[in-house]
PyMOL Python script that loads the backbone (N, CA, C, O; Angstrom):
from pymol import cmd

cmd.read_pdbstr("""\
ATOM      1  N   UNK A   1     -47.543 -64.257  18.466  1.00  0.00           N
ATOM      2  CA  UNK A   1     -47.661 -65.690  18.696  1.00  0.00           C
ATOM      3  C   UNK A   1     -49.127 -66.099  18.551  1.00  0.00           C
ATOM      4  O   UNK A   1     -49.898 -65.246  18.992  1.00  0.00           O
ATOM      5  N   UNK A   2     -49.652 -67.095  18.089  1.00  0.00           N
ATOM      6  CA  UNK A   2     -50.707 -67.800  17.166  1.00  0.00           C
ATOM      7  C   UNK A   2     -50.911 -68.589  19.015  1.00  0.00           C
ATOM      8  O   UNK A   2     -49.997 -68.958  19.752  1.00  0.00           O
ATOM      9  N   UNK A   3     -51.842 -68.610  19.185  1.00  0.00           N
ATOM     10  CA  UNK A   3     -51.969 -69.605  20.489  1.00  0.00           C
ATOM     11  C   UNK A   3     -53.188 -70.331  20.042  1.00  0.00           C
ATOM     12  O   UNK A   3     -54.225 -69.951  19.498  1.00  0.00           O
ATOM     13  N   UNK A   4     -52.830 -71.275  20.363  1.00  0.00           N
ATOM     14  CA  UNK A   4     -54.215 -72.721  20.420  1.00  0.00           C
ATOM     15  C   UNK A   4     -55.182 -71.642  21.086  1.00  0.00           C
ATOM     16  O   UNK A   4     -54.818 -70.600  21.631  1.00  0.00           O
ATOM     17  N   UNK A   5     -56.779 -72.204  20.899  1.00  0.00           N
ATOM     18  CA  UNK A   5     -57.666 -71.746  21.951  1.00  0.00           C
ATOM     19  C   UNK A   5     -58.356 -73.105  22.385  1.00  0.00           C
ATOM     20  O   UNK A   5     -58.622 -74.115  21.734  1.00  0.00           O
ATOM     21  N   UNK A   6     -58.562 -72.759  23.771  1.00  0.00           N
ATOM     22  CA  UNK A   6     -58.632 -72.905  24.849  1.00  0.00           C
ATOM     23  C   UNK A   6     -60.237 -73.708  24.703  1.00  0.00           C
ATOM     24  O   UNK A   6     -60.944 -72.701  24.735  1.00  0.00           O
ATOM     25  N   UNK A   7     -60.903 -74.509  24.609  1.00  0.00           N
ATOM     26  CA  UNK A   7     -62.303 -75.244  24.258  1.00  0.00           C
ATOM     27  C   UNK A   7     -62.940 -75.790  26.376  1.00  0.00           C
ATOM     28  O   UNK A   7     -62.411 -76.534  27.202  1.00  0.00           O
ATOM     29  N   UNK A   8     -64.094 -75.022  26.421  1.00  0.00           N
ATOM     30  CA  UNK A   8     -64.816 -75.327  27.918  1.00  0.00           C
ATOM     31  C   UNK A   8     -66.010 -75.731  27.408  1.00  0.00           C
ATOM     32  O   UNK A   8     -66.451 -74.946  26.568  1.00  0.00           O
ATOM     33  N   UNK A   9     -66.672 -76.666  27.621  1.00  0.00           N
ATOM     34  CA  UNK A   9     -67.650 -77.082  27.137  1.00  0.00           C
ATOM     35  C   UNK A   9     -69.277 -77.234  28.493  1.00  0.00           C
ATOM     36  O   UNK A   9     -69.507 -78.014  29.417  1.00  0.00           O
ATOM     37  N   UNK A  10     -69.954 -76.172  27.972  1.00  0.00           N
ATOM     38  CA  UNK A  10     -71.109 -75.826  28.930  1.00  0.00           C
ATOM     39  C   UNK A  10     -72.077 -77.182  28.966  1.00  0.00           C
ATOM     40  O   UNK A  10     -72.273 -77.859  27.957  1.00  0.00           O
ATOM     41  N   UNK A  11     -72.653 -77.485  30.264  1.00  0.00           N
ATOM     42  CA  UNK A  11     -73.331 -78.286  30.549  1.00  0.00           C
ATOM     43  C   UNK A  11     -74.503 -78.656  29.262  1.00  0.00           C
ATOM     44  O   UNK A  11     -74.610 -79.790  28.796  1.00  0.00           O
ATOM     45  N   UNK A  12     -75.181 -77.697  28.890  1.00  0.00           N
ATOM     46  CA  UNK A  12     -75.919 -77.748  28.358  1.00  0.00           C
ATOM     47  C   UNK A  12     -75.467 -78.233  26.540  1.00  0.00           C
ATOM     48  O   UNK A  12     -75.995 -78.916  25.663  1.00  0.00           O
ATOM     49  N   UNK A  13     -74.369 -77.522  26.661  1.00  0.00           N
ATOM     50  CA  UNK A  13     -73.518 -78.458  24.986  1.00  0.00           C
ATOM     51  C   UNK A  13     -73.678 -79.940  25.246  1.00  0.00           C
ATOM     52  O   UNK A  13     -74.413 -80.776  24.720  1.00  0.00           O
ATOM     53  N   UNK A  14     -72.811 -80.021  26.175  1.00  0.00           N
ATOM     54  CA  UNK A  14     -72.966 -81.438  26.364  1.00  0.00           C
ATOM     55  C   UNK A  14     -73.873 -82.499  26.451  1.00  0.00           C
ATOM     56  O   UNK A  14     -73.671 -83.597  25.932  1.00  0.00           O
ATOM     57  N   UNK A  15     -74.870 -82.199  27.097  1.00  0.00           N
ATOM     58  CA  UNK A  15     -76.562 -82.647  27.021  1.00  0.00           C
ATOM     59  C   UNK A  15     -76.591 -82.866  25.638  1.00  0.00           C
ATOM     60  O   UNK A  15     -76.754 -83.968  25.115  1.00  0.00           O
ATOM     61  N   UNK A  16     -76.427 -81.782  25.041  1.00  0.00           N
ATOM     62  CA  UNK A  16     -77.296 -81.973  23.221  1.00  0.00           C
ATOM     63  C   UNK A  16     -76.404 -82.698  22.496  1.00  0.00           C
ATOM     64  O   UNK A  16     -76.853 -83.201  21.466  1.00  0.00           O
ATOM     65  N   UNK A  17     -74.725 -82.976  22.880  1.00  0.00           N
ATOM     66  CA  UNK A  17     -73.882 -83.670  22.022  1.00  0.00           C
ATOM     67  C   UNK A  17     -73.978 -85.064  22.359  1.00  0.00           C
ATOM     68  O   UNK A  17     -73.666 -85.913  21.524  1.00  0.00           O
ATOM     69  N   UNK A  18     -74.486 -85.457  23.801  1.00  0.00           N
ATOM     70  CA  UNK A  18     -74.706 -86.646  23.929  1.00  0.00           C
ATOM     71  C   UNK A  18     -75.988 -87.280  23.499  1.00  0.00           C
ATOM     72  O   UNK A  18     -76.346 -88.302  24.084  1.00  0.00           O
ATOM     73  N   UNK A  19     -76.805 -86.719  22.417  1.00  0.00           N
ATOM     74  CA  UNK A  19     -78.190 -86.992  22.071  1.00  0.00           C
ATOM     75  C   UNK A  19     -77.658 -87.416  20.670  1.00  0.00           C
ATOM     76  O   UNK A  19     -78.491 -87.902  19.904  1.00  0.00           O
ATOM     77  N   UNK A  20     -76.314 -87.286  20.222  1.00  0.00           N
ATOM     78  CA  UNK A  20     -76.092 -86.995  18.852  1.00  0.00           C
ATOM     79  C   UNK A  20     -75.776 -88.216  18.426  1.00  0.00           C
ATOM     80  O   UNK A  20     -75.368 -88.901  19.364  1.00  0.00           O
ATOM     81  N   UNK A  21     -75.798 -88.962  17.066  1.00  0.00           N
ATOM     82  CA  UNK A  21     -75.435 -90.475  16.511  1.00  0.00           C
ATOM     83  C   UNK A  21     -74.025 -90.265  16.849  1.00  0.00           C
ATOM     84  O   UNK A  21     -73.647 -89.177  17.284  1.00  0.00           O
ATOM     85  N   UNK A  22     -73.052 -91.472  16.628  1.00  0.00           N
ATOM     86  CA  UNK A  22     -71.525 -91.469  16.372  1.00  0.00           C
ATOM     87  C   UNK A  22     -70.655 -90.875  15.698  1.00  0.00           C
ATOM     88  O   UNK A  22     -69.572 -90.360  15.978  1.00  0.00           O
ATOM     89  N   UNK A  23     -71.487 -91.055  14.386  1.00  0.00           N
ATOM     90  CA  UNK A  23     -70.785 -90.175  12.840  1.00  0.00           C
ATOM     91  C   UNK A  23     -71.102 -88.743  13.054  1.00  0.00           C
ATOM     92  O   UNK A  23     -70.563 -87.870  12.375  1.00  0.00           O
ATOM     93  N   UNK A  24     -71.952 -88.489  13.968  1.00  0.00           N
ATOM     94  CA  UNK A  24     -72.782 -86.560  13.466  1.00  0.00           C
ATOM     95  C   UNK A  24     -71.012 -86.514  14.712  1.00  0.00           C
ATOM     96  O   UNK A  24     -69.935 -85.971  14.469  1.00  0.00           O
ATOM     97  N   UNK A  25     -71.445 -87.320  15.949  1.00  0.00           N
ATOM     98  CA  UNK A  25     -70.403 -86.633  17.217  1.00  0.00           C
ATOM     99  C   UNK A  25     -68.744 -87.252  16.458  1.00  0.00           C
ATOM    100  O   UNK A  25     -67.954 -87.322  17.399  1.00  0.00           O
ATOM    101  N   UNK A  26     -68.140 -87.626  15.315  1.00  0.00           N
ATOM    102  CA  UNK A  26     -67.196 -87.826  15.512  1.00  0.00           C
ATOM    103  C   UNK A  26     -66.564 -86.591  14.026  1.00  0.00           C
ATOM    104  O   UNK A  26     -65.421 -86.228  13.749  1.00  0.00           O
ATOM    105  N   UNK A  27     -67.834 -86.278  13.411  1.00  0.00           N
ATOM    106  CA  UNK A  27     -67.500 -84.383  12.681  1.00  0.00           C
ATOM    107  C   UNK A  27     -67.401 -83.804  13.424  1.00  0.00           C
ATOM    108  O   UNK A  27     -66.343 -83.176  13.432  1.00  0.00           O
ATOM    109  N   UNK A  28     -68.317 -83.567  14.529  1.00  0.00           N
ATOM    110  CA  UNK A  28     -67.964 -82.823  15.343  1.00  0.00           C
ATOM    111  C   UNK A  28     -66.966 -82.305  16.324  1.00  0.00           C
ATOM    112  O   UNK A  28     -66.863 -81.143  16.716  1.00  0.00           O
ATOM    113  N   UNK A  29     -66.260 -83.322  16.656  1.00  0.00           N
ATOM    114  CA  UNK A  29     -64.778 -83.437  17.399  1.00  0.00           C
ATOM    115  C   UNK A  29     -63.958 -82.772  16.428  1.00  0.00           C
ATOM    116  O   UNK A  29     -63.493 -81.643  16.586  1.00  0.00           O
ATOM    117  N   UNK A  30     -63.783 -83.533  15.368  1.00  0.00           N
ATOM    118  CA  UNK A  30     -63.028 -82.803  14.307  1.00  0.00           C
ATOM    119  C   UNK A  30     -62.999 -81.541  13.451  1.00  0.00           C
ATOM    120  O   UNK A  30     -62.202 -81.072  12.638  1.00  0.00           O
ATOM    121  N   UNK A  31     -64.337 -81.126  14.015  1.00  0.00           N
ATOM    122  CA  UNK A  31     -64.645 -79.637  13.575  1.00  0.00           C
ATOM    123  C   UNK A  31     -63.876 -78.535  14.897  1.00  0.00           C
ATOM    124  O   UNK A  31     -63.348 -77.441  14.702  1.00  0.00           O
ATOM    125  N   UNK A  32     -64.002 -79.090  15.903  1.00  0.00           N
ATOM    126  CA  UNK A  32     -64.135 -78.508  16.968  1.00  0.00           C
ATOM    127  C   UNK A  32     -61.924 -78.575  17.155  1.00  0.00           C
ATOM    128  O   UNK A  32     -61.198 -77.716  17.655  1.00  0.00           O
ATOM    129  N   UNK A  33     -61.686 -79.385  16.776  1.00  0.00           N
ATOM    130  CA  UNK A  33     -60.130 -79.586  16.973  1.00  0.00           C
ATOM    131  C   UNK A  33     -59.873 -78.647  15.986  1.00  0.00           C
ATOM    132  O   UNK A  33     -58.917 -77.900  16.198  1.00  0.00           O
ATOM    133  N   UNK A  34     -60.534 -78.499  14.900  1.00  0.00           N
ATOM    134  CA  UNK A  34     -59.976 -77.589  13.471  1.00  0.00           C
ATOM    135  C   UNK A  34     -60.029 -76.284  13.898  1.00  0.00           C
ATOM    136  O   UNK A  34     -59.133 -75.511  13.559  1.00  0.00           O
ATOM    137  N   UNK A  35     -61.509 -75.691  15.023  1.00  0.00           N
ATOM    138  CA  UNK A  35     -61.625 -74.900  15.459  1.00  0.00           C
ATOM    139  C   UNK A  35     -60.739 -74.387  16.288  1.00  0.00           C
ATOM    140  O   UNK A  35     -61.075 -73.238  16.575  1.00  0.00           O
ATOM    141  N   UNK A  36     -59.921 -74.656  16.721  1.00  0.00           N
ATOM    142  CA  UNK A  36     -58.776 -74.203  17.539  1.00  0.00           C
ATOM    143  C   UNK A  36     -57.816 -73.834  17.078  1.00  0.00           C
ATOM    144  O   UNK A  36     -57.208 -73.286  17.997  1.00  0.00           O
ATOM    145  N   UNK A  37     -57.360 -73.788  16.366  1.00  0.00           N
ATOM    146  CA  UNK A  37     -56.156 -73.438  14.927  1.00  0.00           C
ATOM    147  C   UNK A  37     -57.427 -72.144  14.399  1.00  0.00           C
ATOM    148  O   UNK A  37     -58.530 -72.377  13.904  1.00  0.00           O
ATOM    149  N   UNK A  38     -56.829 -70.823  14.700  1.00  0.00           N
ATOM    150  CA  UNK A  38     -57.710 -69.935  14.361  1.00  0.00           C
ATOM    151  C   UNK A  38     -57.802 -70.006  12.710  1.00  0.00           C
ATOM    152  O   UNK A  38     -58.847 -69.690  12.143  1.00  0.00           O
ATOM    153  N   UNK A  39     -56.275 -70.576  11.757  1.00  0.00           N
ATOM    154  CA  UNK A  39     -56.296 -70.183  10.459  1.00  0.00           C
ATOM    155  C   UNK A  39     -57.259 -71.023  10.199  1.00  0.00           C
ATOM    156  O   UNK A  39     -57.125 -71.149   8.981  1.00  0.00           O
ATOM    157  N   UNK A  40     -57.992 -71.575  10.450  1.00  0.00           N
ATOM    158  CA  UNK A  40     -58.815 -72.599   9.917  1.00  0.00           C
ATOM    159  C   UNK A  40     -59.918 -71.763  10.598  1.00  0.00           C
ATOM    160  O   UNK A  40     -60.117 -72.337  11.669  1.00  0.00           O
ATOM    161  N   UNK A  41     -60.655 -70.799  10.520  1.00  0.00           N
ATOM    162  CA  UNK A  41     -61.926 -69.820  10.948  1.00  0.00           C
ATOM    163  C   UNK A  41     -62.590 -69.682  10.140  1.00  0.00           C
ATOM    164  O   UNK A  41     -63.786 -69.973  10.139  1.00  0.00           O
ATOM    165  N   UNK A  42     -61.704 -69.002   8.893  1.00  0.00           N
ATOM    166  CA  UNK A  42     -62.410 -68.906   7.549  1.00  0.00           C
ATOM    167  C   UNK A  42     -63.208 -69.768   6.877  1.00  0.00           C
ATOM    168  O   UNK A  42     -64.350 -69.333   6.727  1.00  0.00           O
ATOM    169  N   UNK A  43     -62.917 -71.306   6.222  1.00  0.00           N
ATOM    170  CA  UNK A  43     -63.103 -72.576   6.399  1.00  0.00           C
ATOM    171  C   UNK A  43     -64.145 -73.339   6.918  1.00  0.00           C
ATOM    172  O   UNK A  43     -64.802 -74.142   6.256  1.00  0.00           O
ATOM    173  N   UNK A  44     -64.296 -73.100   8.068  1.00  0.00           N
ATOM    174  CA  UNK A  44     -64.736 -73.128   9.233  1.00  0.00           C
ATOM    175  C   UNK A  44     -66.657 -72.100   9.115  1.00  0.00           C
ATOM    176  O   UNK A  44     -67.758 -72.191   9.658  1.00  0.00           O
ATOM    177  N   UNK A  45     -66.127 -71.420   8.281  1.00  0.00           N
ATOM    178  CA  UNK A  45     -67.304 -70.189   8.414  1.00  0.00           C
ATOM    179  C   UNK A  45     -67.742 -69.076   9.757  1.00  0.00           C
ATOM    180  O   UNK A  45     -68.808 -68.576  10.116  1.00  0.00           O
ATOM    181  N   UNK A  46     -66.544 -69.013  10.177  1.00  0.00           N
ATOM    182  CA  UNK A  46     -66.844 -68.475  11.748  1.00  0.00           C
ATOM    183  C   UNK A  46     -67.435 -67.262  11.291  1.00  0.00           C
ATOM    184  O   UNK A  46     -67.008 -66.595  10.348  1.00  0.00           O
ATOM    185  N   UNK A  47     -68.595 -66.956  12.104  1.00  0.00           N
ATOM    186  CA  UNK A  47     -69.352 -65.913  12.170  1.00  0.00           C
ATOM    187  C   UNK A  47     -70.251 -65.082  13.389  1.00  0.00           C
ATOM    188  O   UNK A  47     -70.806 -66.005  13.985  1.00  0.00           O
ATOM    189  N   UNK A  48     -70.574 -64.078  13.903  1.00  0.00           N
ATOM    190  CA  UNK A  48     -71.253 -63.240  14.814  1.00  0.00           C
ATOM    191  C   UNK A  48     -72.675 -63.411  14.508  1.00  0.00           C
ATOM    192  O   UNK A  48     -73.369 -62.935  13.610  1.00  0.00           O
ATOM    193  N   UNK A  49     -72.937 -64.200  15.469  1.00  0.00           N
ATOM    194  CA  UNK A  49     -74.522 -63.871  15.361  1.00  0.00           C
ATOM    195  C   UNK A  49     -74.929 -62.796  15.491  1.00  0.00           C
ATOM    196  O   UNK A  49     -74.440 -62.034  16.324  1.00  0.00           O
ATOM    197  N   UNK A  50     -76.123 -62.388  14.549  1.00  0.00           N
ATOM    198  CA  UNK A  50     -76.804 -60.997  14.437  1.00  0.00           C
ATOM    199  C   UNK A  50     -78.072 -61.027  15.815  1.00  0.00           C
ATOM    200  O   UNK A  50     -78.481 -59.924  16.178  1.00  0.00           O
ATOM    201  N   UNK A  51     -78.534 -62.051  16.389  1.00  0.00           N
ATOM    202  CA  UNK A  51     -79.757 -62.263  16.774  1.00  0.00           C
ATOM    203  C   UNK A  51     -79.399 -62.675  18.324  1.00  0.00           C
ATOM    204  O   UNK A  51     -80.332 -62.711  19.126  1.00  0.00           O
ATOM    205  N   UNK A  52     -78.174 -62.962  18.726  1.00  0.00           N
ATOM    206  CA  UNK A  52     -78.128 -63.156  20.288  1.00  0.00           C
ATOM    207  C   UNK A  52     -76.556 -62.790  20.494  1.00  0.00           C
ATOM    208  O   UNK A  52     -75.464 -63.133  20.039  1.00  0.00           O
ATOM    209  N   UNK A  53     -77.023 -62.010  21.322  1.00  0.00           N
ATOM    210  CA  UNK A  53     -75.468 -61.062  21.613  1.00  0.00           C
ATOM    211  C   UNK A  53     -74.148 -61.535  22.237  1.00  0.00           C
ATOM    212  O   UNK A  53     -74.223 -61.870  23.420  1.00  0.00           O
ATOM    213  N   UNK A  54     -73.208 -61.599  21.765  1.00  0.00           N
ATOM    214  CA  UNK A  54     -71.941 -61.723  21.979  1.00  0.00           C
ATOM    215  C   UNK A  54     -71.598 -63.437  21.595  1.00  0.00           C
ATOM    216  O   UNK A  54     -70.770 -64.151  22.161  1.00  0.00           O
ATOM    217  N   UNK A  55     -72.315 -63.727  20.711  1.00  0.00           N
ATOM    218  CA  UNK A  55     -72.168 -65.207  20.245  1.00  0.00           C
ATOM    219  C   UNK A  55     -71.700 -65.629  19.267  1.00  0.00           C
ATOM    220  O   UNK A  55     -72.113 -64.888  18.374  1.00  0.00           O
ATOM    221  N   UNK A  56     -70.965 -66.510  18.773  1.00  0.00           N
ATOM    222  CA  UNK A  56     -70.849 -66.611  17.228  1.00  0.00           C
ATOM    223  C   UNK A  56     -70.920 -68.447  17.086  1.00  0.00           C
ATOM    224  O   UNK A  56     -71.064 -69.459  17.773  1.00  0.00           O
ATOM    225  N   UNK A  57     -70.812 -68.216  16.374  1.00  0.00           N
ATOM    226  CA  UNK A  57     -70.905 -70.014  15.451  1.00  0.00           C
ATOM    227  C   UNK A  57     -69.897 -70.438  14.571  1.00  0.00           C
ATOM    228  O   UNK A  57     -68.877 -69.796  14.318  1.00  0.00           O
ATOM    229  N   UNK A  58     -70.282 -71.812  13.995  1.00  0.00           N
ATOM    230  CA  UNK A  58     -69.010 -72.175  13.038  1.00  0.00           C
ATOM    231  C   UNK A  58     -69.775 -73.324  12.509  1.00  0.00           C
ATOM    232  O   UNK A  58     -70.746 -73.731  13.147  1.00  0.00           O
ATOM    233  N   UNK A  59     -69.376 -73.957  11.250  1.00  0.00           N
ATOM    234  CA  UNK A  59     -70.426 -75.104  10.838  1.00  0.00           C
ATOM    235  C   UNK A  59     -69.730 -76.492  11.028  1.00  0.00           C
ATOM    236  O   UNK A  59     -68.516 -76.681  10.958  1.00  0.00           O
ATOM    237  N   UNK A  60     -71.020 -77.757  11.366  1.00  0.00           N
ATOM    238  CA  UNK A  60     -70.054 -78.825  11.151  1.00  0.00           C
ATOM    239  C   UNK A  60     -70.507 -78.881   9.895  1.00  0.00           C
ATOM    240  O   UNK A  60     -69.511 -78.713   9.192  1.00  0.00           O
ATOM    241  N   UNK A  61     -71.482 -79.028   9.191  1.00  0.00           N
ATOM    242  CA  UNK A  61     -71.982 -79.445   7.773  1.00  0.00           C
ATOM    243  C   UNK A  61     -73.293 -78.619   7.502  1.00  0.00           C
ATOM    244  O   UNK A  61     -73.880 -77.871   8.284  1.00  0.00           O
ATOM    245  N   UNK A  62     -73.533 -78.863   6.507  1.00  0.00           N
ATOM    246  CA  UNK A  62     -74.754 -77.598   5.856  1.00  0.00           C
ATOM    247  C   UNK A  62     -75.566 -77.728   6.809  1.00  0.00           C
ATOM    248  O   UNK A  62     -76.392 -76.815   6.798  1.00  0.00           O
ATOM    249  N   UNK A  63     -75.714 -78.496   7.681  1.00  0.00           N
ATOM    250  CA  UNK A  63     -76.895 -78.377   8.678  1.00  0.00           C
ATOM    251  C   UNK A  63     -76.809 -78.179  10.158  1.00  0.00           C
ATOM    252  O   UNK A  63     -77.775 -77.728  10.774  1.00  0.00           O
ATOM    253  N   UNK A  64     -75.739 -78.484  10.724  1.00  0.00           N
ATOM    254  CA  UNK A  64     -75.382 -78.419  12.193  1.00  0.00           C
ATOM    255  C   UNK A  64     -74.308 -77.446  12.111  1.00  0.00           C
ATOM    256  O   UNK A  64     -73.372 -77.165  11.363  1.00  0.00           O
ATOM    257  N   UNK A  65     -74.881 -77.015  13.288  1.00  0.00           N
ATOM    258  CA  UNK A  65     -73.569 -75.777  14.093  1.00  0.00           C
ATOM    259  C   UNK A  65     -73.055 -75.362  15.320  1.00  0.00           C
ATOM    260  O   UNK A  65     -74.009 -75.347  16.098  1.00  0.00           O
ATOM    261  N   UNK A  66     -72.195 -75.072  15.801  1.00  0.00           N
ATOM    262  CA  UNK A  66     -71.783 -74.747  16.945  1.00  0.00           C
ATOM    263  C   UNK A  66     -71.748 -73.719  17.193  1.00  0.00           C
ATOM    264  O   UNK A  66     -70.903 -73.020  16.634  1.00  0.00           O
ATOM    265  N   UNK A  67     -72.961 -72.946  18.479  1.00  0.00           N
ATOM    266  CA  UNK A  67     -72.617 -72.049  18.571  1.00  0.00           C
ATOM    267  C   UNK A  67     -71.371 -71.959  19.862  1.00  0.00           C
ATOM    268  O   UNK A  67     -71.060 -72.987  20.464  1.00  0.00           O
ATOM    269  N   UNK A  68     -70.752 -70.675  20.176  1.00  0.00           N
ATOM    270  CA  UNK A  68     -70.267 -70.158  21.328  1.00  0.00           C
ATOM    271  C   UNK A  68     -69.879 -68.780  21.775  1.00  0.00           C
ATOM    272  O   UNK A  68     -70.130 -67.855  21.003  1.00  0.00           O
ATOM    273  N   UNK A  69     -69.387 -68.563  22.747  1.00  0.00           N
ATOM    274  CA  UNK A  69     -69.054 -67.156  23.354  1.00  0.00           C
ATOM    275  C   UNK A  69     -67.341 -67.201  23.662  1.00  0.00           C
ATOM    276  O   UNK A  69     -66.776 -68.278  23.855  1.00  0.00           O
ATOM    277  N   UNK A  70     -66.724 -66.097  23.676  1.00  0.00           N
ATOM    278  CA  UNK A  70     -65.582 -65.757  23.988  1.00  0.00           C
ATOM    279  C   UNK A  70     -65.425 -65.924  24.934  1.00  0.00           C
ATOM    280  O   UNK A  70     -66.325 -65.314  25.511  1.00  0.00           O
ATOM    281  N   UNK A  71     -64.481 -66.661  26.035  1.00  0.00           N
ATOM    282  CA  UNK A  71     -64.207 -66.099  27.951  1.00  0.00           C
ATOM    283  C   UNK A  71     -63.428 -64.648  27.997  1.00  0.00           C
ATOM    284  O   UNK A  71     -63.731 -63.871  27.091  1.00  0.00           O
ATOM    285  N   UNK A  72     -62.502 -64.226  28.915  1.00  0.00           N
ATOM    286  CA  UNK A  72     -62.264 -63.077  28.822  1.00  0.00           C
ATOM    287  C   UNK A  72     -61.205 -62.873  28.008  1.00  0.00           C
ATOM    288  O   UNK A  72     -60.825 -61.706  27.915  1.00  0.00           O
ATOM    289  N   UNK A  73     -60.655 -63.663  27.421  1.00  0.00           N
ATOM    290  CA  UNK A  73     -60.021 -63.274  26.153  1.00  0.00           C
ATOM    291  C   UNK A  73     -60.653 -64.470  25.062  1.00  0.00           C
ATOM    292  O   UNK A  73     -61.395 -65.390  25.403  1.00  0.00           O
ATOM    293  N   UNK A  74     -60.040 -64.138  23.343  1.00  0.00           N
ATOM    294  CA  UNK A  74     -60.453 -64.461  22.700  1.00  0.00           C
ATOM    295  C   UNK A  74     -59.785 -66.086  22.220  1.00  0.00           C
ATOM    296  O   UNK A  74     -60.085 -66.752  21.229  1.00  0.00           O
ATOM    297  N   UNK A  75     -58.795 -66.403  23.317  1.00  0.00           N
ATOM    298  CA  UNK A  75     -58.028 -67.803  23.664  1.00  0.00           C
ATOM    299  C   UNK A  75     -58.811 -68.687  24.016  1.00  0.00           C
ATOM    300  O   UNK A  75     -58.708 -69.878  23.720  1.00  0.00           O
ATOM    301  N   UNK A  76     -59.778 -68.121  24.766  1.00  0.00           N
ATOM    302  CA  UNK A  76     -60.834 -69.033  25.795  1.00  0.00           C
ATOM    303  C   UNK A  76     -62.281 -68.821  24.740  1.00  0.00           C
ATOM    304  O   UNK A  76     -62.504 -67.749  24.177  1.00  0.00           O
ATOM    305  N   UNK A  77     -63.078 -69.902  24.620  1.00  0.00           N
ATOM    306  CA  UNK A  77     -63.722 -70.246  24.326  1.00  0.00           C
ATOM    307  C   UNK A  77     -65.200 -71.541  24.853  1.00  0.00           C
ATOM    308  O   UNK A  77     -65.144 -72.771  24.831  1.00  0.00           O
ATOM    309  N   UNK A  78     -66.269 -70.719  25.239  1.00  0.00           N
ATOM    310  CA  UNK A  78     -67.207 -71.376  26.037  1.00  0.00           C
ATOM    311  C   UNK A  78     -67.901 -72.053  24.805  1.00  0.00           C
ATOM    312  O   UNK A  78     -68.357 -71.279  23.964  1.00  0.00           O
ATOM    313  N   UNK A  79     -68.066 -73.653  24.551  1.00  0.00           N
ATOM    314  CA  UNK A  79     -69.310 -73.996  23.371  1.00  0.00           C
ATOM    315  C   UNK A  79     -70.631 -73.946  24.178  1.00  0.00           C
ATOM    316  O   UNK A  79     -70.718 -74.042  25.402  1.00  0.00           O
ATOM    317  N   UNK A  80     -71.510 -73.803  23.412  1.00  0.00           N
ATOM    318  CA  UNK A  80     -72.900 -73.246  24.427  1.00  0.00           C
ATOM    319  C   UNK A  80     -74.293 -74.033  23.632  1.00  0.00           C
ATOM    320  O   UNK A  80     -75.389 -74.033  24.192  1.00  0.00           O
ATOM    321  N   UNK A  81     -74.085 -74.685  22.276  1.00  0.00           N
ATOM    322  CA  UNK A  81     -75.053 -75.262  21.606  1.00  0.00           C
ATOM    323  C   UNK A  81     -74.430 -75.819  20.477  1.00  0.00           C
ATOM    324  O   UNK A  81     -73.472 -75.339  19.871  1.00  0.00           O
ATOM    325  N   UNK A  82     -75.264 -77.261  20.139  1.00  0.00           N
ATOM    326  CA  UNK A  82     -74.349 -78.223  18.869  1.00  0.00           C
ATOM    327  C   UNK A  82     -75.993 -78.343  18.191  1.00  0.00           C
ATOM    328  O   UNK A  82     -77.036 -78.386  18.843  1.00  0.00           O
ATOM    329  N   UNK A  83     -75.890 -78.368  17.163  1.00  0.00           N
ATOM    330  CA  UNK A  83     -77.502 -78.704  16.230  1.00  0.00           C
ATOM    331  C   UNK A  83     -77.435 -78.274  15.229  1.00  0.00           C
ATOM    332  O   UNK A  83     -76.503 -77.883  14.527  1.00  0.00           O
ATOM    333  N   UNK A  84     -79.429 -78.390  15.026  1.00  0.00           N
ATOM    334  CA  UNK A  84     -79.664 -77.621  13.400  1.00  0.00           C
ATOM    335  C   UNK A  84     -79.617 -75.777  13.575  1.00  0.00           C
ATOM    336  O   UNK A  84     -79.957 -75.136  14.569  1.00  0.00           O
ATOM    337  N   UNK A  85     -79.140 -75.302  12.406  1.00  0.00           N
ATOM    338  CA  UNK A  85     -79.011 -74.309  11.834  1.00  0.00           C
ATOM    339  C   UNK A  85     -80.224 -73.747  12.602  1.00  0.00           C
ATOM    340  O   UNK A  85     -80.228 -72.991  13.573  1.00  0.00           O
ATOM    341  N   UNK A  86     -81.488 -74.428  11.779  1.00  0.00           N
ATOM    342  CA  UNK A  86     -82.834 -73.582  11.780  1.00  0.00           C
ATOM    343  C   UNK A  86     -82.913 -73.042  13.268  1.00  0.00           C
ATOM    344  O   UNK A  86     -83.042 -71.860  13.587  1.00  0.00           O
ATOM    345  N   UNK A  87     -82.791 -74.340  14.278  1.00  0.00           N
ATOM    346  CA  UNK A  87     -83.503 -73.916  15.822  1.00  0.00           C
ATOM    347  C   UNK A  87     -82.814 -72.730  16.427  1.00  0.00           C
ATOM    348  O   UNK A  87     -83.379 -72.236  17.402  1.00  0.00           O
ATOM    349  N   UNK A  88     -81.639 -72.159  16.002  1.00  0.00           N
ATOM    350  CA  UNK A  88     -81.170 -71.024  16.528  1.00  0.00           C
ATOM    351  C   UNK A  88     -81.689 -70.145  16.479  1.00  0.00           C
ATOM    352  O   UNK A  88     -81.978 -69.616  17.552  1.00  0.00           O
ATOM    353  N   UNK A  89     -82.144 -69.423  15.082  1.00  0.00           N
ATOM    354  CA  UNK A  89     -82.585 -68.367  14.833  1.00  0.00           C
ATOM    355  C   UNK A  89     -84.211 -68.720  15.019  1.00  0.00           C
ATOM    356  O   UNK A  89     -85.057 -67.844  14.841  1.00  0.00           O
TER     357      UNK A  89
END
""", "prot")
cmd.dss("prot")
cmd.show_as("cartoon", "prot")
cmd.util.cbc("prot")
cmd.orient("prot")
């Protein structure tokens, strides 16, 4: 069975999504809804960060990304940062 996952959104996501214009925060919803439907990962570009442990990301557009962490299963999902590409690494 394919289960939805589960979206918790950390204080600190939230801070940076409420800094964001309308149009950047209303890709973003829709990235983040796509994100839950795992077949849409690929797509999506889901990937493991090499540089901070146990994290991965997903893109809204060539320039912003979401990172996050797994909860204790891979259903649950903490977002932990919304932005540019560059400031992560």
């Amino acid at each position: 069975m394919n289960r939805k996952i589960e979206i918790l959104y950390t204080p600190h996501f939230l801070r940076m999504y409420g800094k964001l214009d309308n149009e950047l925060c209303s890709d973003i919803k829709d990235k983040i809804n796509k994100f839950t439907n795992r077949e849409s990962h690929i797509s999506l570009k889901v990937h493991k960060l090499k540089n901070l442990n146990n994290t991965y990301s997903f893109s809204v557009n060539y320039k912003i990304i979401i990172v996050f962490e797994y909860g204790k299963t891979k259903n649950v999902v903490h977002l932990l940062y919304v932005g540019d590409h560059g400031t992560i690494y």
